[in-house]
C-alpha positions, 0 to 999 in steps of 0.5 A: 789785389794781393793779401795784406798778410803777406806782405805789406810792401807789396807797392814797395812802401815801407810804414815806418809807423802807424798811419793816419786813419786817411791817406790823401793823394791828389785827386784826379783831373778833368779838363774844364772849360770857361763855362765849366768847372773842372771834374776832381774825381777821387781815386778810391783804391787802396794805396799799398801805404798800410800794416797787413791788418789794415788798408786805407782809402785815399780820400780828396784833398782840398781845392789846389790850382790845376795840375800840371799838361802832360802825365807824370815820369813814371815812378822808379822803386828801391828793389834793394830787398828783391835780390841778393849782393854777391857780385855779378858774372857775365851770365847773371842777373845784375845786382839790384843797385844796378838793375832799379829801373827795371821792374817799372813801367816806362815805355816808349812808343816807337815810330817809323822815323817819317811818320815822327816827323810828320807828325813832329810838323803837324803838332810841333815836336814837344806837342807830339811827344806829349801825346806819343807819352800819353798814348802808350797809358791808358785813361785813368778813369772809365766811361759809362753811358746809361740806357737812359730807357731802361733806367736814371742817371740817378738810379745807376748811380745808387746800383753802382754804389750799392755794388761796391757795398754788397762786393764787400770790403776787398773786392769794390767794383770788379777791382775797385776797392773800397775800405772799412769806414765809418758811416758818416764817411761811407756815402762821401767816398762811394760818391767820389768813386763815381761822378756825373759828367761834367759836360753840357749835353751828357748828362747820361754819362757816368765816370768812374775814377781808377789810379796809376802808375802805382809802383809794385814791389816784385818780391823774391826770394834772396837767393833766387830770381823773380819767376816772370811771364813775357806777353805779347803786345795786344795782350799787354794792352788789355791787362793794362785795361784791366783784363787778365792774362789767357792763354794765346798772349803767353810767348815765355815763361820761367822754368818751373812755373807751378799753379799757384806761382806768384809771377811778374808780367812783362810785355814784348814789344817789336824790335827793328830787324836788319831788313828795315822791319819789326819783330817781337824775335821770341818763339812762344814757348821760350824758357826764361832763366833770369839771365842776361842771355834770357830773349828781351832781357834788355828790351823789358826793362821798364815793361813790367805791367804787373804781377799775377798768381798762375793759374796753371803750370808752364807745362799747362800754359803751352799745351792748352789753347784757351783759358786764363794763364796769369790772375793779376792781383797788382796792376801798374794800372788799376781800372774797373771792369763791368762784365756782367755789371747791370747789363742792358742798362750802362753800356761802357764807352769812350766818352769822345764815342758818347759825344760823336752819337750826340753831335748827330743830333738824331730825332725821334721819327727820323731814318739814320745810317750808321755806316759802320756800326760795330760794335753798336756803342754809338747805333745804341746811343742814338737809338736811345736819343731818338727814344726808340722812335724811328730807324737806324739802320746800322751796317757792317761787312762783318757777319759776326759784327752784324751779330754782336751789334743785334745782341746789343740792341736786344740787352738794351730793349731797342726795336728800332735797329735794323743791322745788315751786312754790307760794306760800306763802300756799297751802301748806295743801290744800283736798281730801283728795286727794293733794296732790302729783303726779309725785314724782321717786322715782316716776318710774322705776315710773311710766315702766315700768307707762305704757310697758311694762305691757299690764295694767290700772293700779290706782288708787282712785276713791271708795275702791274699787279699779279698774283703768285702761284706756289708749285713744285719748284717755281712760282707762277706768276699771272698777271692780272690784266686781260691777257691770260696766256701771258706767263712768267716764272720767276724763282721762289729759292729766296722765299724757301730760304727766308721761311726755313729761316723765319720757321726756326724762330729767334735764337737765344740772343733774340735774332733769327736762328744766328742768322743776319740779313744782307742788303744790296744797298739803299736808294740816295737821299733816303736817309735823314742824317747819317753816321760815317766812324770810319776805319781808320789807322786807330792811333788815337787809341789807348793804351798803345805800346807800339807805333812802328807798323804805319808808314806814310804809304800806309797812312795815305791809303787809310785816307784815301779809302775813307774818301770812298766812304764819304762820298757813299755818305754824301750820295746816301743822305737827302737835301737838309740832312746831316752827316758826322764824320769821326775816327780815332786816329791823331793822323791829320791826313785821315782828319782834316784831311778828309774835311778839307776834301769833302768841302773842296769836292761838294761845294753844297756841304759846310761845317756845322758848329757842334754841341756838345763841345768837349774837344778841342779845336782842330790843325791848321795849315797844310804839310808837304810829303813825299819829298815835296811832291805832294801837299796835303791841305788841312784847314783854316782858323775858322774851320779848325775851330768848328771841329772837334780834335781830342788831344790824349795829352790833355786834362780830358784824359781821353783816347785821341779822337776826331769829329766833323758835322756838315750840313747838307744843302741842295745838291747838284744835279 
């Protein structure tokens, strides 16, 4: 946030008189059910609407009839002050009676014109521009699920607000702010700040208001043109939930940026090309001039997702390769961020995530697949519902994946996680040999009997018992029958190479010397209940400035390799078990889809109704493609309602998310 003493309309609101001591504004809203009352959070940032010696906290206002779908046309800003009058040439910047709308934030998410139209038919037109609107802003609030283990719902509660109270009066929690106050209304507004979840069944869930769209005033001097920095998509994308601006998402930057600069950041967006493609069209390390011929000059315009102070020159931005380029002091977007805030006890998640883990309904003692696990949110929620009693074996084809979901499970204090890397499309075993080699909770007893025994090891061959030898550079193994000249030799490289491992010991992140195990799959019917969060085409994710890059071709490919996986699930889970299919994608051919095939094809599966219930029910029908050469089926009013569909345009106000629970019968043989 900027300092107040440099100017007091840094939101582009000018006080015309002193201010009453609280400023409301409508509260935020969160959808509600019959059984269940709506969630009105305060948004506890500062407004902009304040002299330069005081800023004030909007407080809740009194009960009012739900606010309307669909979010706000984004506010337009007087920048009359911003830019000098003399008339415009040819080369020049407009005159800012003409140029506005242009330092705003109003973006519109482009599709490849089939994919519009299918989803136009899938949700009807007006539906579908609902949810493109709200796809391309980010949730107005954050999600946090508390390690229910380590610590209360109650007791993060006070640590949260005693945070924001020891951040002092500007700073609030990693960019949420809270204001001078007297006592009585101190603990009201950190109250406001943070609410509990509404929801029957998540009653570990925490949510923690932000704001926005907020309009920001860029200043300039009269006589000279606003210093600006163009990002790159997926950078813009993460400033605008709420991290700053490094190094690699720099594409241009004005001439004579310094440190300490005070810049406007806008993002880049792909374009359509001649050949029927998308590009972004700039070459990083573009110079902008504030000129009409500048690259995206026009392009930008509405895609000013806010200021920052430059923390290296322009000379510096290009020639290093990490670090922080722009420090955002104004967001359009203002979210908290928790890096480094009670790590191992909250863990921040995307509430259909949260609901998805319970959905399973995991018990303490039972075995539990999650198929692809990374980044462990939902592996460390269902340990945490099973009270760390059990195994959830969590997978992954990534080694740094498989990694980052073991620091996870450490930070939280969960011993029940086993992680491997193994694609999902190969999770059931071809052999009947064990499947997984070097469990941590063997280690020790491995150690002891290869390092210190002198006795023989026992192992099975062939169903017989036999002891195992150590030479040079084999292991001999004899069995144990009467028949003493009967020998084999089997390799011992894989027992060398687990020992080098073991000996080195636990890493500083609590696994084995930054290594992880590989599995060769699991036997079928070995697991109680299983998890498939597949991969997916992520258009359910937020906030999502471009569209354009799936086609139909695309989308099907997504559903069909989802197929593969669920039949995987299918083999992996025994008679009476559970599976829960989700993604985060709005495509109903990777959703209902996916259930209409997995009941078509396994007639021992059925839809099991879902607790707890957040979302909402699922489409209905089906959809020709392709010139009407194929029909994809999705599903009937009875199935639609067992399902759950989070819609982003909704008072939920969540990423676009999609969940499925079967129960699993006898299966054929």
């Amino acid at each position: 946030m900027p300092n107040a003493s440099e100017s007091p309309l840094w939101l582009g609101l000018k006080p015309a008189k002193p201010l009453p001591s609280i400023l409301r504004q409508p509260p935020g809203f969160f959808g509600s059910s019959p059984l269940q009352p709506p969630l009105r959070l305060c948004s506890l940032f500062a407004t902009g609407l304040c002299s330069p010696s005081r800023r004030l906290l909007a407080r809740p206002s009194p009960p009012h009839p739900p606010l309307p779908r669909g979010r706000p046309p984004s506010p337009r800003m007087d920048s009359s002050s911003s830019y000098p009058s003399p008339s415009p040439s040819p080369s020049a910047a407009p005159p800012a009676a003409a140029d506005a709308g242009r330092y705003t934030f109003s973006p519109k998410l482009r599709w490849q014109p089939d994919v519009e139209e299918y989803f136009a038919a899938a949700y009807g037109r007006d539906r579908f521009a609902r949810i493109s609107e709200a796809l391309a802003h980010p949730s107005r609030y954050s999600c946090i699920r508390v390690n229910t283990l380590k610590s209360s719902i109650d007791a993060v509660m006070h640590k949260l607000m005693d945070l924001v109270c020891e951040k002092g009066l500007s700073e609030g929690i990693n960019g949420l702010e809270i204001i001078e106050q007297n006592a009585r209304d101190q603990s009201h507004e950190r109250s406001s700040l943070i609410q509990k979840c509404p929801y029957a069944g998540l009653e570990n869930v925490l949510f923690v208001q932000g704001s926005g769209p907020h309009v920001l005033q860029y200043n300039s001097q009269p006589d000279q043109s606003v210093k600006e920095i163009v990002v790159s998509r997926k950078c813009a994308e993460s400033v605008l939930r709420g991290a700053q601006v490094y190094v690699p998402g720099v594409l241009a930057c004005s001439s004579h940026v310094e440190k300490g600069d005070k810049v406007a950041v806008s993002v880049a967006v792909e374009q359509p090309v001649k050949d029927g493609g998308w590009a972004v069209g700039i070459t990083r390390g573009t110079v902008l001039q504030g000129l009409q011929a500048d690259a995206h000059y026009e392009e930008r315009k509405g895609l000013y997702i806010g200021q920052g102070i430059a923390a290296m020159s322009r000379s510096g931005i290009f020639r290093v390769l990490h670090g922080i380029a722009v420090e955002m002091t104004e967001r359009v977007y203002k979210l908290p961020s928790f890096n480094d805030v009670l790590e191992g006890e909250i863990f921040l998640q995307n509430l259909p995530s949260v609901v998805a883990a319970c959905v399973l309904d995991p018990q303490p003692g039972e075995r539990i697949l999650d198929m692809c696990a990374a980044p462990g949110g939902k592996t460390t929620a269902i340990a945490i519902l099973m009270r760390d009693k059990g195994e959830v074996v969590a997978l992954d084809r990534s080694h740094n994946k498989v990694m980052d979901i073991l620091k996870l499970a450490s930070e939280m204090d969960l011993n029940c996680i086993k992680a491997y890397k193994l694609d999902a499309l190969k999770s059931v075993s071809k052999t009947d040999e064990a499947t997984i080699v070097g469990m941590a909770d063997s280690h020790c007893e491995a150690i002891k009997t290869l390092a210190n025994d002198s006795d023989p090891c026992p192992v099975t061959v062939d169903g017989k018992a036999t002891n195992v030898v150590e030479d040079s550079s084999t292991t001999t193994v004899v069995q144990s029958d009467k028949n003493q000249e009967s020998k084999r030799y089997v390799s011992k490289a894989e027992l060398r190479k687990n020992l080098r491992r073991m000996k080195n010991g636990p890493g500083r992140s609590n696994y084995s010397g930054g290594r992880v195990e590989k599995s060769k799959g699991f036997l079928p019917n070995s697991f109680d209940r299983v998890l498939l969060d597949a991969p997916c085409s992520a258009l359910g994710l937020r906030p999502r400035l471009f569209a354009g890059e799936e086609t139909l071709v695309s989308l099907k490919t997504h559903a069909r390799y989802q197929r593969k996986m669920f039949d995987q699930a299918v083999k992996l889970v025994r008679p009476g078990g559970v599976i829960v299919y989700s993604t985060c994608t709005i495509n109903p051919g990777e959703n209902e889809a996916l259930v209409r095939y997995a009941l078509g094809t396994y007639k021992f599966l059925s839809l099991a109704s879902q607790h707890p219930k957040v979302g909402g029910p699922g489409i209905v029908g089906s959809c020709e493609l392709f010139n009407k050469t194929y029909t994809e089926e999705w599903l009937t009013e009875h199935e639609a309602e067992l399902v759950q569909r989070f819609d982003p345009s909704s008072p939920v106000d969540t990423i676009g998310f999609f969940i499925a629970k079967f129960s699993v019968g006898e299966k054929e043989d």
